[in-house]
C-alpha positions as CSV (number, residue, x, y, z in Angstrom):
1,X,0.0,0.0,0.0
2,X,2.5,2.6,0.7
3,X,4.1,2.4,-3.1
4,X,0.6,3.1,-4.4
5,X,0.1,6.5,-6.5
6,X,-2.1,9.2,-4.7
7,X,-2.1,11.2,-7.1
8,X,-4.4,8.3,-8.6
9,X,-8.0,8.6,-7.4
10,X,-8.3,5.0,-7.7
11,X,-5.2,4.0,-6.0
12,X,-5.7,6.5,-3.3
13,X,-9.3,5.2,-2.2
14,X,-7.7,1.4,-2.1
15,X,-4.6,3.0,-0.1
16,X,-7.2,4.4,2.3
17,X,-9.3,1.5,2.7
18,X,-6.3,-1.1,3.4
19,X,-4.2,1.7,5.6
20,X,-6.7,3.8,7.7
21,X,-9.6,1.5,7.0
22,X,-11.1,-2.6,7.5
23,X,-9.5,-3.2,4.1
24,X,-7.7,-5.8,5.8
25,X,-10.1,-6.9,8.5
26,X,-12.7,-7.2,5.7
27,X,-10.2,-10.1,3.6
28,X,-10.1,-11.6,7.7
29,X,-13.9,-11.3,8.0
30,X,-14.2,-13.2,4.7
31,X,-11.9,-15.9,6.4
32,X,-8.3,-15.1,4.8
33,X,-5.5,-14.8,7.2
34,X,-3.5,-12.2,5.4
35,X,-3.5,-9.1,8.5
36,X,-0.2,-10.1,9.9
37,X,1.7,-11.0,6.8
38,X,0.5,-7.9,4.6
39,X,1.4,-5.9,8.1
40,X,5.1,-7.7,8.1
41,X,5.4,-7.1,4.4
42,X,4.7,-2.8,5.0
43,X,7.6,-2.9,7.9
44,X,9.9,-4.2,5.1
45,X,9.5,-8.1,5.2
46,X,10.7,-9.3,1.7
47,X,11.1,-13.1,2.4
48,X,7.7,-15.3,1.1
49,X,8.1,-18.0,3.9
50,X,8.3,-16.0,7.0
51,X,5.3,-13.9,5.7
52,X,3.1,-17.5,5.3
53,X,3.7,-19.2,7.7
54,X,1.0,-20.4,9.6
55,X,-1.8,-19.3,6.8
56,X,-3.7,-21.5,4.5
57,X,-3.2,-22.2,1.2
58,X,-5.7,-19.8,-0.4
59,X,-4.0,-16.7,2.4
60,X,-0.3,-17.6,1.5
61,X,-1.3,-17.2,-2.2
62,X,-3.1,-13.7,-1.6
63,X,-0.2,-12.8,0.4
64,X,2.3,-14.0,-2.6
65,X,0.4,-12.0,-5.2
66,X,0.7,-9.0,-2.7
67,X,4.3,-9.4,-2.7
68,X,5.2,-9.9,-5.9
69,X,2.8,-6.4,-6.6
70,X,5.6,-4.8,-3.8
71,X,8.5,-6.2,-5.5
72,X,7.6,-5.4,-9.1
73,X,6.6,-1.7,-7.9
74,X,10.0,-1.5,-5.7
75,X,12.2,-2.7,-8.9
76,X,10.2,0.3,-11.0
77,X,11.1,2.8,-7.9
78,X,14.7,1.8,-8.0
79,X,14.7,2.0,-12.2
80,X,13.6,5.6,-11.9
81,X,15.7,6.2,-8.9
82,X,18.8,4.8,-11.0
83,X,17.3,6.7,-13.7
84,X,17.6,9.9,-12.3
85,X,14.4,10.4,-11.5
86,X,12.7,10.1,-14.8
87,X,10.3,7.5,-15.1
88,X,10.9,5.7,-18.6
89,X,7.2,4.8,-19.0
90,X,5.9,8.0,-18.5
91,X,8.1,9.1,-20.9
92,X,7.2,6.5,-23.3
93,X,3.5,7.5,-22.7
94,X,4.0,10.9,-23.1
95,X,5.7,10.4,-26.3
96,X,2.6,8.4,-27.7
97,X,0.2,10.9,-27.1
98,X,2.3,13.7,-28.4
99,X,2.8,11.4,-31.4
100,X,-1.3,10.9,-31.9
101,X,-2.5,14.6,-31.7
């Protein structure tokens, strides 16, 4: 949740609801054990096993997807970090609709 874009209305209402709201508590409500290991993962917790353990099959592959979301968005960080700050798909995007008008 914290690598999601507020500047996206979308993103921000799902930030919102999983950070300040029952985002979470709903998944637990709905009988998915992924509080602690989505918690674990926001304080920096990178490795799959110590996030799952102790969760069901069907939590340990929510909690998988969540973390290969964070690691995919953390490599794009560190590209445009690396990159100087520009972001290479924004560019790209910019580009294209400069191109079609």
């Amino acid at each position: 949740m914290p690598y999601l874009d507020d500047e996206d209305e979308q993103q921000r209402a799902i930030k919102v609801h999983f950070e300040q709201g029952n985002g979470l508590d709903d998944l637990e409500a709905q009988g998915y054990t992924v509080k602690a290991g989505a918690l674990t993962m926001w304080q920096g917790e990178r490795d799959l096993n110590t996030i799952i353990k102790g969760v069901d099959a069907d939590s340990a592959i929510i909690l998988q997807r969540i973390l290969l979301h964070t690691l995919d968005i953390e490599k794009k960080l560190s590209e445009i970090i690396a990159n100087g700050g520009i972001d290479d798909d924004e560019e790209e995007d910019a580009a294209a609709d400069a191109q079609s008008k």
